[in-house]
N, C-alpha and C positions, 0 to 999 in steps of 0.2 A: 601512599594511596590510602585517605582513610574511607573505611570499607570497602577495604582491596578485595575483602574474600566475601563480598557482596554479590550481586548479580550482573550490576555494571561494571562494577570495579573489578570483578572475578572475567568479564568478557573482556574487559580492555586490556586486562595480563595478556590473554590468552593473543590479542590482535599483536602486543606488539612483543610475544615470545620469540621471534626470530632475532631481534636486535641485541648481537651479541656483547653488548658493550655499555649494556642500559644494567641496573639495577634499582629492583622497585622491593619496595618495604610495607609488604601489606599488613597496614595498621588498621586497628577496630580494637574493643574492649574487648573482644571475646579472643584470648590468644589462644584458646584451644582450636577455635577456628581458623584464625589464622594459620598456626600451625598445622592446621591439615590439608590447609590447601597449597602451601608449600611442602606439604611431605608427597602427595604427588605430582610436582610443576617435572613437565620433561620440555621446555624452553633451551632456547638458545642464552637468553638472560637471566641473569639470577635472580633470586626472590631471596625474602627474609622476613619472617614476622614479626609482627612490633605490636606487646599492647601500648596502646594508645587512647585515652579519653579527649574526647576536645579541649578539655579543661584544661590540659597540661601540652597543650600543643606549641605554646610560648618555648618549654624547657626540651623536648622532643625534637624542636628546630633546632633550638642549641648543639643540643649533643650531638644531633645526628649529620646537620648542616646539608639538608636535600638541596636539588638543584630545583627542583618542579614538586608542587603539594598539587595532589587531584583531590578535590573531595567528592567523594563517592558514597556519601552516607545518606544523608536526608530520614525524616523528609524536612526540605527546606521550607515549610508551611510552620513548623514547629520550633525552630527555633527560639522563640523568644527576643529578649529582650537584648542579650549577648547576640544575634544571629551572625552577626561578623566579626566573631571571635576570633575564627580563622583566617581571614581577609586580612585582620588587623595585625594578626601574627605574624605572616607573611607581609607586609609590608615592611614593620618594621623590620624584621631580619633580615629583608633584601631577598623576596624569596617570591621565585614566579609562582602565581595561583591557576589552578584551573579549575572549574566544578561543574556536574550534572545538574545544578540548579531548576526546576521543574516549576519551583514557586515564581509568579508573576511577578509579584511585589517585590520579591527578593532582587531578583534581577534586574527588576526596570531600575531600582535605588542602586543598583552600583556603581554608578557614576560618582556618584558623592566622594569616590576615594580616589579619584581622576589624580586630581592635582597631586596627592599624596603618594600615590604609585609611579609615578613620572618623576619626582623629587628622589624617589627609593630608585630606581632606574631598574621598574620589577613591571612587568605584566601582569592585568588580573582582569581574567575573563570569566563569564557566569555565562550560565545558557549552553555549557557546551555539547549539546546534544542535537538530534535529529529538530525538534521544538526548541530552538527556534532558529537553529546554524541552515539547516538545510531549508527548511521552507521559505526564509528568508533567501535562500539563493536561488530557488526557485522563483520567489516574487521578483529578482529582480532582472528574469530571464523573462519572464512574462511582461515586465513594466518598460519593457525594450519591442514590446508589440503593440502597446496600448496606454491610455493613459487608465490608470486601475482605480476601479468603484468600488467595485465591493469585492470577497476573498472568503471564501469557505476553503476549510480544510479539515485531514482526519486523517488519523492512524488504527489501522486492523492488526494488532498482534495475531499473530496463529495462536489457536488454545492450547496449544501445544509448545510456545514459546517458554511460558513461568512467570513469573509477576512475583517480585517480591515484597515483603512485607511492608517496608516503606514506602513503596509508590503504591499500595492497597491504602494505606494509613491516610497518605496525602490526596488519593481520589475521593474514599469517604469522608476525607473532612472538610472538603469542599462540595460535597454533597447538598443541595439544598440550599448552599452560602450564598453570599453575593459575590459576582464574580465579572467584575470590571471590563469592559470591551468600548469601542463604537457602536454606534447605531445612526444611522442618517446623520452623520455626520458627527455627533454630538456625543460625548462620555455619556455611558449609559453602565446600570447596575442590571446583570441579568443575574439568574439564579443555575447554580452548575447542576448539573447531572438532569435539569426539569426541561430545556429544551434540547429537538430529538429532529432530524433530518435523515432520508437515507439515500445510499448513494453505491454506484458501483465503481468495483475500482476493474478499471480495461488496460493495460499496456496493448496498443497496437498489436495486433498481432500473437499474443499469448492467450493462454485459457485466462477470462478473467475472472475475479473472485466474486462468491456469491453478493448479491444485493444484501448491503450489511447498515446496521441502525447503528448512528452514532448519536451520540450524545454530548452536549458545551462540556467543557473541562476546562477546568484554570490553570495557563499554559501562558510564558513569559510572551509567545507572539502576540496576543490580542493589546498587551502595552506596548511592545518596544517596536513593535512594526508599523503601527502607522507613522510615527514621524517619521520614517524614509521614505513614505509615499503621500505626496500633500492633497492629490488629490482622492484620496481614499474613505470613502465613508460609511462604509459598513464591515466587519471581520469577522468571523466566526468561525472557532476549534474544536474539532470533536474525538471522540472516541470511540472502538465499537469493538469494546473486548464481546468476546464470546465463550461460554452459549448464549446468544440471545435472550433467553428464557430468566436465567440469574440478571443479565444487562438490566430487566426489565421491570425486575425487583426492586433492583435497586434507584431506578429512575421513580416509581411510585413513593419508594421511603424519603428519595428525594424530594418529591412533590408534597409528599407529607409533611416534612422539614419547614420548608419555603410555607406553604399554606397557614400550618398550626402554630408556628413559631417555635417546632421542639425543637431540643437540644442538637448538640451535635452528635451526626451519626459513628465519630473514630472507636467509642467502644463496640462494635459489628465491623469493626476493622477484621480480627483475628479468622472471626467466621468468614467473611466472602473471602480470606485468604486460603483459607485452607479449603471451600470449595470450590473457588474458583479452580485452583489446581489441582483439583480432584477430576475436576466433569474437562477431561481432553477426548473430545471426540471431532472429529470432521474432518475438512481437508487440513495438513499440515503446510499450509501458507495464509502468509501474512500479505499488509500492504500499507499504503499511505496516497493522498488527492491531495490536490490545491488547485483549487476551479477560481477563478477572475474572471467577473464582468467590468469591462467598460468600452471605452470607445476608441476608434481608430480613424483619422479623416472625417471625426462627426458623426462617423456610424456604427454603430452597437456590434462590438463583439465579444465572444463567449472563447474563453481557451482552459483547458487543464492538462494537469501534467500529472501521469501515474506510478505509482510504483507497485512494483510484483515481489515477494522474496517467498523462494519455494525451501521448504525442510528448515534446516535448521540456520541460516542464513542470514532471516530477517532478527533475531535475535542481537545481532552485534551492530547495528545500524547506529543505536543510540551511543554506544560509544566509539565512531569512529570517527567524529570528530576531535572528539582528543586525542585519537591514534595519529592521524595526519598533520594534528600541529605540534605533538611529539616528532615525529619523524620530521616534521620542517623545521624543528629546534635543532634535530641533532646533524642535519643538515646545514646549520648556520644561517636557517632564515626563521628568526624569532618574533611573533607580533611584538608590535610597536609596545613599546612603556604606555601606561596607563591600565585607569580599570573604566571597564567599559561591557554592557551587553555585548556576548559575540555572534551579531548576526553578521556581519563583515569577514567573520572569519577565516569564511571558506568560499571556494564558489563553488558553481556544478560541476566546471573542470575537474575537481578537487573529486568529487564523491565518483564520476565515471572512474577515475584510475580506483579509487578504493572497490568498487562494484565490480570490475572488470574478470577478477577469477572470483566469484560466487555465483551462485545462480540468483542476480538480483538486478532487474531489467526495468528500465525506463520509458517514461514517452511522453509526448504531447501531442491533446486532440484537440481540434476547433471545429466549433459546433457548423456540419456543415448544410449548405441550403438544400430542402427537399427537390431539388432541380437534380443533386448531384445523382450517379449511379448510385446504386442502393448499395453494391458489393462496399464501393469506398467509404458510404457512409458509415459499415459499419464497421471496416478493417482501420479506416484512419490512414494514417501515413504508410500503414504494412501494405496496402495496395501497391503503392510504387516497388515492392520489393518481389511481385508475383510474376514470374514468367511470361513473357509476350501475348503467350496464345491465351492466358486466363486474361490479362489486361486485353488483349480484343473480346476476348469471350461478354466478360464483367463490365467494361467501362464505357457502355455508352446507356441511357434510358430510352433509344427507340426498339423498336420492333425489329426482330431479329430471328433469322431461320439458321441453323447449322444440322451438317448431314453429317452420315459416316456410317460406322457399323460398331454390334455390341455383340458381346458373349454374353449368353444369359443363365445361372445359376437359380433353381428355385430349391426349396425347404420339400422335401418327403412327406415330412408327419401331417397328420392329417389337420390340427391346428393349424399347420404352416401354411396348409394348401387352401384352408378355409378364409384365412386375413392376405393372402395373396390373389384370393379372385376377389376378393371383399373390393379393395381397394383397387383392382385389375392390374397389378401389374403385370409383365408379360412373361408368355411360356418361356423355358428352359428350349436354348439352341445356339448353335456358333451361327460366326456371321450373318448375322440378323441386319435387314437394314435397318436405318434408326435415322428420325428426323428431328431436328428439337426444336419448337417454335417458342423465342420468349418474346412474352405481352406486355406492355406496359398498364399496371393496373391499379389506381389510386396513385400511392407513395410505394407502391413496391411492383411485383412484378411476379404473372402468372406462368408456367414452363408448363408447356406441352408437349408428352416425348409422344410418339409414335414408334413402336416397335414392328415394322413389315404390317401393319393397320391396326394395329393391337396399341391402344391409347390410354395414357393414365393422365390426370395433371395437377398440380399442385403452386400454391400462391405462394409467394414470400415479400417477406414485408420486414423493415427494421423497427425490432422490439423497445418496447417504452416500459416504464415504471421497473418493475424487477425486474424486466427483461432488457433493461438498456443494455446497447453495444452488443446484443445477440441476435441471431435471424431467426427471424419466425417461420415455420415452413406449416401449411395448413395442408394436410389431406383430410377432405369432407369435415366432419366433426371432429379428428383429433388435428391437434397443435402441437407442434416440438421448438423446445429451444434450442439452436444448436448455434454453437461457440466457433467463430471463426479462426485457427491457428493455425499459425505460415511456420514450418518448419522445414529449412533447405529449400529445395525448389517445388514443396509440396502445400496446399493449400488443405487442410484437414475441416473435416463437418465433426463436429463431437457434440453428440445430444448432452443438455444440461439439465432439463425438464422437458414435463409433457403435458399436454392437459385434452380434456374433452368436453368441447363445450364452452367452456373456459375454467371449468372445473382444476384442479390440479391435481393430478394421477400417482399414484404412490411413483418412487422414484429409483424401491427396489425392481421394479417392472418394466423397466424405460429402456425402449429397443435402443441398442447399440449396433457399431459396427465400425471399421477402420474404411470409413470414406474418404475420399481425398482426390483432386484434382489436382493434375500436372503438365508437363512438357515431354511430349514422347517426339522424337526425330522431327521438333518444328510444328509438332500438332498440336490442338487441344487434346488430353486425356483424359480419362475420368475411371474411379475405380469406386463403385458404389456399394455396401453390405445394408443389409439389414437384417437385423436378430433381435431374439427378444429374452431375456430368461427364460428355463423351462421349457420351452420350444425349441429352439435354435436357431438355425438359418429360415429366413422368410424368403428374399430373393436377394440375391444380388446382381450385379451386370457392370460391365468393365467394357471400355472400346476408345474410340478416337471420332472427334470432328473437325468438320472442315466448314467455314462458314459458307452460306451460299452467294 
C-alpha cells in the first residue's frame, strides 16, 4: 500500500483489519511513519513497514512479490511525466493494481494499458473511490429510470473528517485551472473552484444536512462517465468542504486565478491545510447528491439520490471501494484482466452491504407534483414508512376535521406566559376537547386547533432554497424550519432555523422541544413541546384524534 500510513490508505488498513489471512505492507518514504502506524495496528491482519520511493517500486515488487499494489499516495495531478510508473511496474511483474486516483486525466488515460494488462493477465483499476466507483453506480440506477440529461453531483466532508495534504495539494492546484466536463452536449473547458451551486443533502426521512455551497472540482467522473450514457449532455462535480467562510476564500483566489491569468495557487497549499483542520466546528456529519434530469415516456423528470454519514463514518467511504474488491479477490472473484477506469466496479448492491453496520443511510427522491400532499412531499419515500393513522392524518390535500382530546402543559415564568398568550395557545388542563381543522392553503396547508374554544393556528408549507426538504411552519410573523425524522414508529418535528419576518433569528435562541407524532392503540397521537432557551417550557400538549 503506497501511502498506507496516509489518510486513505491508513482508513482502508483499518476497513480491512478483520481479515485474518491478508498482509499489507504499508509503504511511503517516510518509514518513521510507517512504522508508527504499525506500532499501533491492533487488526486481525498483519502489517509491516516498508520504506518505499516510487522510483524503486520496479525492485520492491521483486523482492517483496505482493499479490495487490494500492496506490494511495497522490496527488495524482502531479505526477509528471513518469505518472504511470507504477502502473508500468505492476504490469510487467504480473502484479494486480488498484489506486485512489482523483486526477481526471489520469484516469480517463488508463485504458491505454488495456491490451498490455490482459497480455500480463493482471487487473489495473484507477478511480477506485467514492468519485467515481459509487456515483457511477448511482448513475446507472438512475439511467434505469430515465433517459439522462444532464447530472450534478457533490460531496460534503464533515469538518471534522481531516483532509490530507495531498488531496489539499490536488484541490488548490486545480484551483482556478481548466478543468474539462460537457456542457450542452459538447466538451467544454470550465474553470475549478470559479463555479459554485448549492444544494441540500435530505435522505428520506433523516435530519438533513445544512444547505451547503459546492463548488466544480476536477474529479475523473466528468470524463469517464459520459460515454456510459449517450444521451448525456451536461455533468457537473462539486465540493463543499466547510467552513464555508475559508470554502469562499478560496473560490475568490480561484476566480482571481482564472481572471488574471496568476500562477498556480499549490504553494497556499500547506496553509488551507493546516487551517482547514484547525476551524472543526458544526455538526459532525458529512454527505454526498447526484440529482439527473431527463426524460421518461417524453416527459421531464427530476430524480436524486442522497447520502447521510453521521460521526465518524463518512470518513472511510472513499476507501471502501478497494475494501470490497479486496474482499471479492480473496473470495475468488477477481475483476476481469485489463486496465480500465473503475466505474463498473461495483454496484449499489455492493455499497448497501458495505453501509449496512455504520451509521450511513441512503435514498432516492423525485421531484414531486405540487398536487401531492405536502407531508410526502417533504418526507419522500419515508412517508410510506409512517403509521396508518399519520398516513390518513398527512396523505391527502383536501380539507379535513379530526377530534379527540389533549392534556395541556403550560410554562410558569412569566416570559413563558407572555409568548403563550402572545400566540394564544391554550390554558394548562387534562382532558380538553380539541378539534383540528386542516385547510388547504396555496402549496401547503393551514391547521386550526381548537382547544374547548380557545384557538390558535398556524400555515405550513414546503421550504425552497435553504430550506429545501424542510417544513415551514408560520406563526404570525415568526417562521420555523422544522426537519421531518421518522424514527421507529415515530414521526419527530426538529426545529432547524427560525426567522421573523423572514429575517433569520440567532439560532442559539431557537425554541426546541421533543415533538413527535405516532400510533397509540390504532389512533392518531401527537406529543407536542415547546421551549425556548432561558425560558423553558412555553406549552406543550399531548392527546389523540380521531378523524371526523
Amino acid at each position: 500500500m503506497l501511502g498506507g500510513y496516509g489518510v486513505f490508505g491508513g482508513r482502508l488498513a483499518e476497513l480491512l483489519a478483520d481479515v485474518q489471512d491478508l498482509e499489507m505492507l504499508i509503504a511511503g518514504r517516510d518509514l518513521a511513519r510507517a512504522a508508527a502506524f504499525c506500532s499501533t495496528w491492533r487488526g486481525e491482519a498483519s502489517v509491516r513497514p516498508l520504506q518505499l520511493d516510487r522510483a524503486d517500486i520496479a525492485r520492491a515488487l521483486g523482492s517483496e512479490r505482493p499479490d495487490l499494489v494500492v496506490d494511495a499516495s497522490g496527488p495524482f495531478q502531479e505526477y509528471g511525466a513518469k505518472r504511470y510508473l507504477v502502473v508500468e511496474a505492476c504490469i510487467e511483474a504480473g502484479v494486480d493494481y488498484l489506486d485512489f486516483a482523483d486526477g481526471a486525466d489520469f484516469v480517463a488515460a488508463i485504458a491505454r494499458f488495456d491490451a498490455a494488462a490482459r497480455e500480463a493477465g493482471v487487473f489495473v483499476l484507477s478511480g477506485v473511490s467514492s468519485f467515481p466507483v459509487l456515483t457511477a453506480a448511482v448513475l446507472r440506477a438512475l439511467g434505469q429510470q430515465m433517459e439522462l440529461l444532464s447530472v450534478e453531483g457533490g460531496i460534503a466532508p464533515s469538518p471534522f473528517a481531516g483532509i490530507g495534504l495531498n488531496v489539499m495539494r490536488a484541490v488548490v492546484g486545480y484551483a482556478g485551472g481548466p478543468v474539462k466536463l460537457l456542457r450542452n452536449g459538447r466538451p467544454f473547458i470550465a474553470r475549478g473552484l470559479v463555479e459554485s451551486m448549492r444544494f441540500t443533502i435530505a435522505v428520506p426521512g433523516r435530519m438533513p444536512l445544512n444547505n451547503i455551497h459546492f463548488s466544480l472540482v476536477d474529479v475523473p467522473d466528468l470524463q469517464v462517465i459520459p460515454p456510459e450514457h449517450p444521451t448525456l449532455r451536461d455533468i457537473w462535480m462539486g465540493a463543499g468542504p466547510l467552513p464555508e467562510s475559508l470554502h469562499r476564500v478560496l473560490n475568490g483566489l480561484a476566480w482571481a486565478r482564472a481572471t488574471f491569468g496568476l500562477p498556480s495557487l499549490v504553494p497556499l497549499s500547506a496553509l488551507f491545510y493546516r487551517v482547514l483542520n484547525l476551524m472543526r466546528f458544526g455538526e459532525h456529519r458529512g454527505g454526498m447528491f447526484v440529482r439527473a434530469r431527463g426524460t421518461r415516456d417524453g416527459k421531464p423528470i427530476e430524480m436524486s439520490w442522497h447520502l447521510l454519514a453521521e460521526g465518524d463514518d463518512g470518513p472511510y467511504i472513499p476507501s471502501m471501494a478497494i475494501e470490497a474488491i479486496v474482499r471479492k479477490c480473496l473470495a475468488g472473484h477477481s475483476p476481469a484482466h485489463g486496465a480500465r477506469p473503475a466505474i463498473r466496479a461495483l454496484e449499489l448492491a455492493d455499497y448497501d452491504a458495505l453501509f449496512s453496520n455504520r451509521s450511513i443511510f441512503t435514498g432516492f427522491r423525485t421531484t414531486e407534483d405540487l398536487t401531492a400532499p405536502l407531508f410526502r412531499r417533504v418526507l419522500g419515500a419515508a412517508f410510506d414508512w409512517l403509521p396508518r393513522p399519520l398516513r390518513d392524518l398527512h396523505g391527502n390535500s383536501t380539507a379535513r376535521r379530526w377530534i379527540g382530546q389533549a392534556h395541556v402543559r403550560r410554562g410558569r415564568g412569566v416570559v413563558a406566559r407572555f409568548i403563550a398568550a402572545l400566540f394564544g395557545f391554550p390554558p394548562a388542563g387534562n382532558a380538553v376537547p380539541l378539534r383540528v381543522s386542516i385547510i388547504p392553503e396555496g402549496d401547503g396547508e393551514r391547521w386550526v386547533r381548537d382547544f374547548a374554544g380557545k384557538t390558535f393556528s398556524s400555515t405550513l408549507r414546503h421550504g425552497t432554497g435553504r430550506d429545501e426538504y424542510l417544513l415551514i411552519e408560520r406563526f404570525g410573523s415568526i417562521e420555523v424550519a422544522l426537519a421531518l425524522v421518522v424514527e421507529g414508529e415515530r414521526l419527530y418535528f426538529v426545529p432547524r432555523r427560525w426567522f421573523w419576518l423572514g429575517v433569520p433569528l440567532p439560532l442559539a435562541l431557537l425554541p426546541k422541544g421533543a415533538s413527535f407524532e405516532c400510533e397509540s392503540d390504532g389512533r392518531f397521537a401527537f406529543d407536542v413541546q415547546i421551549a425556548a432557551p432561558l425560558i423553558g417550557l412555553i406549552v406543550a400538549y399531548r392527546g389523540a384524534l380521531d378523524p371526523v
